[in-house]
Structure formats: C-alpha cells, structure tokens
Legacy VTK file of the C-alpha trace (Angstrom):
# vtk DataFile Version 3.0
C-alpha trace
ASCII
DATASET POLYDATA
POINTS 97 float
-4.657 -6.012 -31.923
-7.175 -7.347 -29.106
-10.795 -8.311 -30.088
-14.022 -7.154 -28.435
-15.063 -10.652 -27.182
-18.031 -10.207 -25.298
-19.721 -7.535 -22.432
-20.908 -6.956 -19.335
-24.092 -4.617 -17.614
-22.524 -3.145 -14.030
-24.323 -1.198 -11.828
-22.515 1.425 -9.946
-22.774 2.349 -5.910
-25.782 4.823 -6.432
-27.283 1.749 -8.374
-26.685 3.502 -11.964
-25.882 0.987 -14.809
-23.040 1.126 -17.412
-21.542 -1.736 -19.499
-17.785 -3.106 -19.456
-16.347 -5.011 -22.799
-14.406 -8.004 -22.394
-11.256 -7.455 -24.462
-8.687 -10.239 -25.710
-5.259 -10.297 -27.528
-3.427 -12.898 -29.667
-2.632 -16.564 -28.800
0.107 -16.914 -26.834
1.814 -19.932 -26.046
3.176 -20.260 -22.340
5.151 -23.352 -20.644
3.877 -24.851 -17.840
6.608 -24.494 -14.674
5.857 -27.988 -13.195
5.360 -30.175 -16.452
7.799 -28.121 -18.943
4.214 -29.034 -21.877
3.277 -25.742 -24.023
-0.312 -24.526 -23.688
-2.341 -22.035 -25.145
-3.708 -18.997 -24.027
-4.895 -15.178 -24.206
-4.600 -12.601 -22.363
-8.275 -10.814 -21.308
-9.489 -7.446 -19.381
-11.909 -5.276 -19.199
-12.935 -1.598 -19.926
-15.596 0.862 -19.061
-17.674 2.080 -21.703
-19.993 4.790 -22.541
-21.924 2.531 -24.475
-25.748 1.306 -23.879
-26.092 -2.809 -23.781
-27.497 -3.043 -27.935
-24.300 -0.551 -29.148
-22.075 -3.084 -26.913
-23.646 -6.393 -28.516
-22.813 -4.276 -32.027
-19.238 -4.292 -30.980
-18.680 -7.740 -30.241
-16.214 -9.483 -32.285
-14.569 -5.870 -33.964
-11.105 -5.884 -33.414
-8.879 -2.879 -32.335
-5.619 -1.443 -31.882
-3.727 -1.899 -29.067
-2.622 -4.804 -26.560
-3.130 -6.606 -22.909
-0.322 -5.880 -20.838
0.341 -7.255 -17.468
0.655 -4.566 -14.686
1.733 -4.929 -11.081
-1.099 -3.961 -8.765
-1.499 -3.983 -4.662
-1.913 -7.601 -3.902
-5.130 -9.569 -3.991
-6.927 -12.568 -3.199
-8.063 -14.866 -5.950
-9.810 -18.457 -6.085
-8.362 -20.899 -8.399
-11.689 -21.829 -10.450
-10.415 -25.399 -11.085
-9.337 -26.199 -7.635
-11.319 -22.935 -5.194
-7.718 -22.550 -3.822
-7.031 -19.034 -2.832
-3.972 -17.574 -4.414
-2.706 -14.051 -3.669
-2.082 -11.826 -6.991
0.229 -8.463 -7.674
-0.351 -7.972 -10.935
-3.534 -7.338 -13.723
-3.913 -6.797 -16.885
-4.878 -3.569 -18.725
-5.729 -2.725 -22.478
-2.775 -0.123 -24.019
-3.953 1.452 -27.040
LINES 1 98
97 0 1 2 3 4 5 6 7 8 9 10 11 12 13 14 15 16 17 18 19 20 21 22 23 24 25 26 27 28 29 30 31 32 33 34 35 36 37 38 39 40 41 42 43 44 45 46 47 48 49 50 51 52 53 54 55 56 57 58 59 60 61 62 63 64 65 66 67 68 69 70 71 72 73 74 75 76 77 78 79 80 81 82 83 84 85 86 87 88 89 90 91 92 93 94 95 96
C-alpha cells in the first residue's frame, strides 16, 4: 500500500497547469554503510494526475494499492539537501500498482 501524502500544481511548457500527488510506502528500516546504526525511512514519488487542485486536497491521506520501487534511470545530478554536495544518481523511484 502507499499513501497519498500530499500534492503539487505544475505548469507545463505551453504554461498549462496540472497537479502531481506525492505518494509514500511503508516504513522501512535501512543501515547506514559508514556507522552500521538502523534508521527509518520511506520511500516517496510522484504521479501525474487528471485531477483539479480541491479533488487533489480530497485525496490526501487515502491510501492505495500498489508500491515504490526503485528503478535505474540515465544518470543525474542531485544536491545533498543537508550538505548542497552534488551527487550523481542512476536510479528513481516509481509507483507499481
């Protein structure tokens, strides 16, 4: 199951909007590689949606079927928010139904 945890209002190259839902699954519990401590975490994404900005508020917290899965992608920058250190990523993750 992943949970509709929040959304977000896009707008598209020809300046169009449409609204994305923030999606996460269960707790997971991951060890870190330098420290060997367990932490928590979830696994998030989001989705397109047909849906105007009140429907989307409407969904938020509704849980539904499916999971996050992590899929490898063409690499890609991304800044660490805790430290603004660039890391370079192959992989996402992608709601399954």
């Amino acid at each position: 199951m992943v949970t509709i945890k929040n959304f977000k209002v896009h707008a598209d190259a020809q300046g169009k909007s449409f609204v994305s839902l923030e999606l996460i699954g269960d707790i997971e519990m991951i060890q870190s590689k330098q420290s060997g401590r367990f932490y928590a975490t979830v696994r998030k994404c989001f989705i397109s949606s047909t849906f105007d900005e009140t429907t989307a508020r409407l969904m938020v917290g509704k849980s539904i079927e499916g999971n996050i899965v992590k899929q490898e992608c063409e690499p890609y920058d991304f800044i660490m928010h805790e430290t603004g250190e660039a890391v370079k990523l192959t992989h996402q993750y992608a709601y399954v139904p």
